[in-house]
N, C-alpha and C positions, 0 to 999 in steps of 0.2 A: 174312563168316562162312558154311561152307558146309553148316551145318544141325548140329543137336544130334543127340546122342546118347541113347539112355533114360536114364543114367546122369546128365546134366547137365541133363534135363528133369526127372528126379525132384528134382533139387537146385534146381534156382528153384519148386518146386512148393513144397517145404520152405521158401523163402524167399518164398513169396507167400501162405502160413498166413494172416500176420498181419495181413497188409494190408486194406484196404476197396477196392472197386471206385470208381476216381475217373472212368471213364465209365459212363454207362449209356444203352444204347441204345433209345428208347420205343418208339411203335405204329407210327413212319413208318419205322422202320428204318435201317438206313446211309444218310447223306447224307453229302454233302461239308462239312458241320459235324461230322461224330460223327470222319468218316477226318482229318478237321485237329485236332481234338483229342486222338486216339489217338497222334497224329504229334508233335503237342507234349509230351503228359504223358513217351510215351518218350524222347523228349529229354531232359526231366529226369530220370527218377525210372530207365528202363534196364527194369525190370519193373513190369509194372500189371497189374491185374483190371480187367475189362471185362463189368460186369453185361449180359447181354443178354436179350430178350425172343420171342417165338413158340414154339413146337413144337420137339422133341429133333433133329429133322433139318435144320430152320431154324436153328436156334442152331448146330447146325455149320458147316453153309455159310459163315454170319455172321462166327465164328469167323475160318475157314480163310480169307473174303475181307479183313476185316481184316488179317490177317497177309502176305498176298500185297499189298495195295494200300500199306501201311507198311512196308515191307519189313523185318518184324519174323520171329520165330520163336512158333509156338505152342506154349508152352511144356505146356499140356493146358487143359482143362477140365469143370469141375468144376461138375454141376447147370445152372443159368443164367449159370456165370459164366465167363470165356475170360480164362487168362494169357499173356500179352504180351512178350516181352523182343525188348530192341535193344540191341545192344551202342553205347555212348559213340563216336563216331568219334575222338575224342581219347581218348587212351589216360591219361593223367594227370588224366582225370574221369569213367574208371571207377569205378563202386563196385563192380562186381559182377565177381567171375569164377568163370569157368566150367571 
């Protein structure tokens, strides 16, 4: 995928309203526990929230290294929380398009 457009990032925003953060990142910050789980949930689930923790400029970085290390798309973020999507590599276990 060679990156979103506004238009398909305001569309998983819309589809990630309703969802709850199924990672949340504590005091120690990114570990190699938080990046293997970010890596699995997108696996399954294709878009997640990603509760994270520090300061407005922290939380970006965090963000943006998440999505660079998982090689996911950020789709925005929202207060404390960073949306996530990864497209399926099998395409018949999409749920999501974009």
């Amino acid at each position: 995928m060679a990156g979103l457009t506004s238009t398909q990032r305001k569309h998983l925003r819309g589809l990630a309203h309703s969802l709850k953060p199924i990672v949340r990142v504590g005091q120690k910050g990114l570990s190699a526990a938080v990046f293997h789980e970010v890596d699995q949930a997108l696996d399954v689930h294709e878009l997640i929230k990603v509760k994270l923790s520090g300061d407005r400029d922290e939380r970006q970085g965090d963000a943006e290294q998440l999505a660079e290390r998982t090689h996911s798309e950020l789709a925005g973020t929202i207060g404390t929380v960073a949306i996530l999507y990864r497209q399926h590599p099998e395409r018949e276990k999409r749920k999501i398009r974009v």
